[in-house]
Structure formats: structure tokens, C-alpha cells
Backbone as a printed PyTorch tensor [residue, N CA C, xyz], in Angstrom:
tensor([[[-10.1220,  17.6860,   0.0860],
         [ -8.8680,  18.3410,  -0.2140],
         [ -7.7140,  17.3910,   0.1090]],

        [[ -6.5070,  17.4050,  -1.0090],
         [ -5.2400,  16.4680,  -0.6110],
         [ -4.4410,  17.1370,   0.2330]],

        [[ -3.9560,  16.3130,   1.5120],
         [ -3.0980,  17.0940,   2.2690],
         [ -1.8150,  16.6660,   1.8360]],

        [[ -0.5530,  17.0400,   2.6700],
         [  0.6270,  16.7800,   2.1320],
         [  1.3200,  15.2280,   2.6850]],

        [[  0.1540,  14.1400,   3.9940],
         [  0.3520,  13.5550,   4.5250],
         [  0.1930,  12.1720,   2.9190]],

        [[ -1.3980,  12.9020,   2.8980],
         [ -1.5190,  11.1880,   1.4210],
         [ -0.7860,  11.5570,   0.2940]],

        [[ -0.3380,  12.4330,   0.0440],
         [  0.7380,  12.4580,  -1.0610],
         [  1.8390,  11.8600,  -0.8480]],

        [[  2.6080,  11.8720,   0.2060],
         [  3.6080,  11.3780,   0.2590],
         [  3.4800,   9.9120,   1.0950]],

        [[  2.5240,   9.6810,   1.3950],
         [  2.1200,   7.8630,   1.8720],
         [  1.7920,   7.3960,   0.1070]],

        [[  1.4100,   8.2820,  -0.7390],
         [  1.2580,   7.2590,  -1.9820],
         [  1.8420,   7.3890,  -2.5010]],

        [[  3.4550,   8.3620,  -3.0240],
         [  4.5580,   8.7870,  -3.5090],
         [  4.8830,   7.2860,  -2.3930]],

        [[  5.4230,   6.9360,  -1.3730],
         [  6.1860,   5.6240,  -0.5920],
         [  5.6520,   4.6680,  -1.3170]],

        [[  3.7960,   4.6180,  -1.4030],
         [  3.0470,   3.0760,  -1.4120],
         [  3.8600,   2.9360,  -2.9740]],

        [[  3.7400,   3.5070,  -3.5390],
         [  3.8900,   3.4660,  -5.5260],
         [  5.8490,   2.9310,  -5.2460]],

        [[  6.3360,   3.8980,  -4.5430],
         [  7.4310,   3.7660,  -4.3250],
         [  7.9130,   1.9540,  -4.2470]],

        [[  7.4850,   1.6220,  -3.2060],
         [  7.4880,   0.5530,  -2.5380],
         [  7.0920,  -1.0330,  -3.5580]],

        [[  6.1030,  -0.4930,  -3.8950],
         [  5.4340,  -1.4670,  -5.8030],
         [  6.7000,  -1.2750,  -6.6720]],

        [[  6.8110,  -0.2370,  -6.7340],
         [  8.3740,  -0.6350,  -7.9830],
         [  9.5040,  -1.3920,  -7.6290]],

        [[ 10.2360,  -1.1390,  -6.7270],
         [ 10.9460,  -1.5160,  -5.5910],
         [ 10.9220,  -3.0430,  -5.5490]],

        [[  9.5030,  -3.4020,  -5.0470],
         [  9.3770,  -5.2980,  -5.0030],
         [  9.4770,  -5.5380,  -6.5340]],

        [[  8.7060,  -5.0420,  -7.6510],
         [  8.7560,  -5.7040,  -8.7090],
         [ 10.2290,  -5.7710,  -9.2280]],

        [[ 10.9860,  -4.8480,  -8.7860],
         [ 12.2480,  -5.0020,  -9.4510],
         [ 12.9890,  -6.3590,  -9.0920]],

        [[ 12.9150,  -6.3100,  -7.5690],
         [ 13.1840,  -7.4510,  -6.6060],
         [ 12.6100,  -8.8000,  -7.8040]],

        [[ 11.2720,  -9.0930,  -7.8920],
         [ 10.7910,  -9.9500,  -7.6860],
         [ 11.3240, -10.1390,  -9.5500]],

        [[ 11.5340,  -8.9440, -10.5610],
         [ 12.1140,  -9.4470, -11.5860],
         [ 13.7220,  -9.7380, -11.6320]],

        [[ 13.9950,  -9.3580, -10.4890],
         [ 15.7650, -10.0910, -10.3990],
         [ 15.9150, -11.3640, -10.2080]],

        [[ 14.8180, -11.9980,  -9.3560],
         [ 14.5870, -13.1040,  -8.7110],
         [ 14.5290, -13.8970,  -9.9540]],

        [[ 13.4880, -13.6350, -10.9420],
         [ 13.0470, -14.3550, -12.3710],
         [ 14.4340, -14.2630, -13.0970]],

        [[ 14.8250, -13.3280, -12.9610],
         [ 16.1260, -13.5840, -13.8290],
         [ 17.4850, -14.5620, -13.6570]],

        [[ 17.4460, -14.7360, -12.3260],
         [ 18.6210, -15.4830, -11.5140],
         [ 18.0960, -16.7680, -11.7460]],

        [[ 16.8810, -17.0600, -11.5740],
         [ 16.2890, -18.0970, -12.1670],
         [ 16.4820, -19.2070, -13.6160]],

        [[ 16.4180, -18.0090, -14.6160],
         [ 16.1750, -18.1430, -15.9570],
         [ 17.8530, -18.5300, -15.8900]],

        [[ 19.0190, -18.2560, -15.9820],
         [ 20.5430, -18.1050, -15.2130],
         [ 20.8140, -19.5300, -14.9130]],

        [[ 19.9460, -20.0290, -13.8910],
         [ 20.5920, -21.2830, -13.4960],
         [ 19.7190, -22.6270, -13.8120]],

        [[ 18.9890, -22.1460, -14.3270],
         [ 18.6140, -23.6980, -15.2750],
         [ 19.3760, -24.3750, -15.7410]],

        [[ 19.4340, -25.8140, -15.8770],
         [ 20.2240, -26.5640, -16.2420],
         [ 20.1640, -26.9790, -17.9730]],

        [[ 18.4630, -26.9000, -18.2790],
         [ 18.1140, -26.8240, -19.9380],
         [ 18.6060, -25.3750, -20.3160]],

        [[ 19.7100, -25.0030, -20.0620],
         [ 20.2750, -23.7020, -21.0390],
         [ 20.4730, -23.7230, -22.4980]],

        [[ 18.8150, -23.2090, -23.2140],
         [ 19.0850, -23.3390, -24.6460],
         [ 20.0670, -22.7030, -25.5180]],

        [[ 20.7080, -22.0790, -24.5180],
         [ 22.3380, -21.2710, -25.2910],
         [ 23.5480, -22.2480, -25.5420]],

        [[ 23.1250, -23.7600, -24.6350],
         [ 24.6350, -23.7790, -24.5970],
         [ 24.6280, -25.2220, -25.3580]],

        [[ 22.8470, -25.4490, -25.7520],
         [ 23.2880, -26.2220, -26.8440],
         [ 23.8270, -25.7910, -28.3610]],

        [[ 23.4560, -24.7010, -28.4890],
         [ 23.8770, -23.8840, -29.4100],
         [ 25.2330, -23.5170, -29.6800]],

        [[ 26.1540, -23.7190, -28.2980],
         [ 27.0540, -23.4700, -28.3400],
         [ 27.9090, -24.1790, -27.3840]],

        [[ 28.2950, -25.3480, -27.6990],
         [ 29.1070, -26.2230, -26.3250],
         [ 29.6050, -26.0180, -25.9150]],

        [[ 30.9620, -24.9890, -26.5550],
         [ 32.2180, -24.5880, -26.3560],
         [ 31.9340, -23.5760, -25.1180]],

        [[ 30.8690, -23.4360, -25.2070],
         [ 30.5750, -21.8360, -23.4840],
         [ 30.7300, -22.1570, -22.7020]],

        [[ 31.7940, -21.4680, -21.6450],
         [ 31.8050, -21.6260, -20.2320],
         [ 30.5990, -21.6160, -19.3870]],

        [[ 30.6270, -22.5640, -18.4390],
         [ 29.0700, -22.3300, -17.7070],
         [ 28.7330, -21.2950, -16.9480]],

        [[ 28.0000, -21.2260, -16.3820],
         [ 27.7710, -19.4460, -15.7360],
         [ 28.2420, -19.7270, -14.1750]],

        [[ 28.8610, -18.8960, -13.4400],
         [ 29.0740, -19.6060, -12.1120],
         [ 28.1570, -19.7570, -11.4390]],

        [[ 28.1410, -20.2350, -10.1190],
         [ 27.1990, -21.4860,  -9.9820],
         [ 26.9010, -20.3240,  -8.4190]],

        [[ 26.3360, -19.3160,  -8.6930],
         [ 26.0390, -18.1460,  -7.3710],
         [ 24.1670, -18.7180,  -7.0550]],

        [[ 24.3250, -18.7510,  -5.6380],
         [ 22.7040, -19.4210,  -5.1630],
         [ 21.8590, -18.4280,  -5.4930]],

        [[ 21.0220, -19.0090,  -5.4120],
         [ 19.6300, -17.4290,  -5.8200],
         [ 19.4060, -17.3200,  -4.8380]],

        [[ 18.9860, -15.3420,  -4.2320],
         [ 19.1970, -15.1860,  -3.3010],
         [ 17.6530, -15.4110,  -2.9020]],

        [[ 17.3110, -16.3990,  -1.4060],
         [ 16.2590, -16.1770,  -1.0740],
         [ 15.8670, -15.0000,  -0.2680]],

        [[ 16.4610, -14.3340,  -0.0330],
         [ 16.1330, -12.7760,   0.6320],
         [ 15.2340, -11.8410,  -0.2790]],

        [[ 15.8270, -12.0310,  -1.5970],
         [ 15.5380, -10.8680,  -2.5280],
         [ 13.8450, -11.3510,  -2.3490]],

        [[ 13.4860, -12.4960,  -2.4990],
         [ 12.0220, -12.5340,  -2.7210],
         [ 10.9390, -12.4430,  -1.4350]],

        [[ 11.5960, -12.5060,  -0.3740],
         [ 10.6640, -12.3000,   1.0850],
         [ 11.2020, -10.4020,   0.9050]],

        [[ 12.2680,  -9.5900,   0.4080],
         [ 11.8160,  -8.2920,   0.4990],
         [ 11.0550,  -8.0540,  -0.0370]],

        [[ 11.0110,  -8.6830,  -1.4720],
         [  9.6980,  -8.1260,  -2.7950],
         [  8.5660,  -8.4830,  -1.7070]],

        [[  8.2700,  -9.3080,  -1.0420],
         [  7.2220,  -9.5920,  -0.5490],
         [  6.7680,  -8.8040,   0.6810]],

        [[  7.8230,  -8.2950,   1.3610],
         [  7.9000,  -7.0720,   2.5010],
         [  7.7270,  -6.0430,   1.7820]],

        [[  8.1730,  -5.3640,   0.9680],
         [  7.7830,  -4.7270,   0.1900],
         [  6.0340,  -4.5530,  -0.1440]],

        [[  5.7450,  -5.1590,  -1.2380],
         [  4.2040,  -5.3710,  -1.2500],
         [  3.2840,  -4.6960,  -0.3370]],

        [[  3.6370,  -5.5170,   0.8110],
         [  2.9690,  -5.3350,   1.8170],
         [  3.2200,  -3.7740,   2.5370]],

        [[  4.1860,  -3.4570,   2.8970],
         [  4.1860,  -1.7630,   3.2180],
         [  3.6830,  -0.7390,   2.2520]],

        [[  3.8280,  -1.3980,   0.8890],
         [  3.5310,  -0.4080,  -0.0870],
         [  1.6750,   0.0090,  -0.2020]],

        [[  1.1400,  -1.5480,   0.2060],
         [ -0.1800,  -1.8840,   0.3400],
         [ -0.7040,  -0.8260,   1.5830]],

        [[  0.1340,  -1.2130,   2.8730],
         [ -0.3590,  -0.7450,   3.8420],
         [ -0.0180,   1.5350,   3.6430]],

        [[  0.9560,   1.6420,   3.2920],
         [  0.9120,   2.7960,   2.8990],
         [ -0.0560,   3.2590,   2.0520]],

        [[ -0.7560,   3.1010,   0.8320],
         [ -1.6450,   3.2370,   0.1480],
         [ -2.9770,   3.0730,   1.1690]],

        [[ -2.9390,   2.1140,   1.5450],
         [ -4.4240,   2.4160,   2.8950],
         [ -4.1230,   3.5000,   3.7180]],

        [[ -2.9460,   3.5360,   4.1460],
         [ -2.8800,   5.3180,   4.8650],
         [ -2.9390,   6.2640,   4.0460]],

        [[ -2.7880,   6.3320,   3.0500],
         [ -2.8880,   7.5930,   2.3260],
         [ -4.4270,   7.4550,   2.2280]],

        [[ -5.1520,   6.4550,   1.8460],
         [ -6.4850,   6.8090,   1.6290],
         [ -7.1120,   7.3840,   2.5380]],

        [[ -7.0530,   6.6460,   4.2570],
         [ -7.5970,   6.6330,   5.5140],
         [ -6.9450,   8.5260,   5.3250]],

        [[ -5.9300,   8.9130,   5.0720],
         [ -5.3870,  10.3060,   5.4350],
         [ -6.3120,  11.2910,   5.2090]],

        [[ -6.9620,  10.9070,   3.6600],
         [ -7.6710,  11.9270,   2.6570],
         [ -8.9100,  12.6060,   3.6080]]])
């Protein structure tokens, strides 16, 4: 029988998986952003460059904190059942 403990440890773990991937697709995007081969801007010289903001290394050690609680929550919900 499901109690109300692993429902809501796998409602967090699932939680927690979306959460990093978003992280970890912001990260790819800030990325793609500051390349220097920007195939837009041969296309277009006249474009201002994009400002020059660092990629954040935080965002990708949360995706990665993340992961990991979401992981370890999903083992409690199982261990709960």
C-alpha cells in the first residue's frame, strides 16, 4: 500500500529532476551565447555583440545538487513503500 510519506518524497525526487535540468539547460544556453564562432553575426556584421555576462558557475553545481537530492529522495520514497 502507498502511504502519503513516498508520494510526496517522489512528487520532491521528480520535482528536484526538473529543477536541475532546467538549471543544467540554462547553463547550455549561456554557453551557446558566448561563443566567439557566432554564426549570426557573420550573417550579419552590423549586430551589436551580446554583453559579455560570465556564465554562472553556480547554476551547474545546483543542477548537480539537485540530481543528487532528487536521487536520494526517490530512494526514500522507495525504502518508504
Amino acid at each position: 500500500m502507498v502511504n502519503a510519506v513516498s508520494v510526496v518524497a517522489t512528487a520532491v525526487g521528480f520535482g528536484c529532476f526538473v529543477l536541475s535540468a532546467r538549471l543544467f539547460k540554462s547553463a547550455a544556453a549561456a554557453r551557446r551565447v558566448a561563443r566567439s564562432d557566432d554564426p549570426e553575426f557573420v550573417l550579419d556584421p552590423t549586430r551589436e555583440d551580446p554583453p559579455d555576462d560570465e556564465i554562472d558557475a553556480t547554476a551547474l553545481e545546483r543542477g548537480f545538487m539537485l540530481l543528487v537530492f532528487g536521487g536520494l529522495a526517490l530512494v526514500f520514497a522507495a525504502i518508504s513503500l
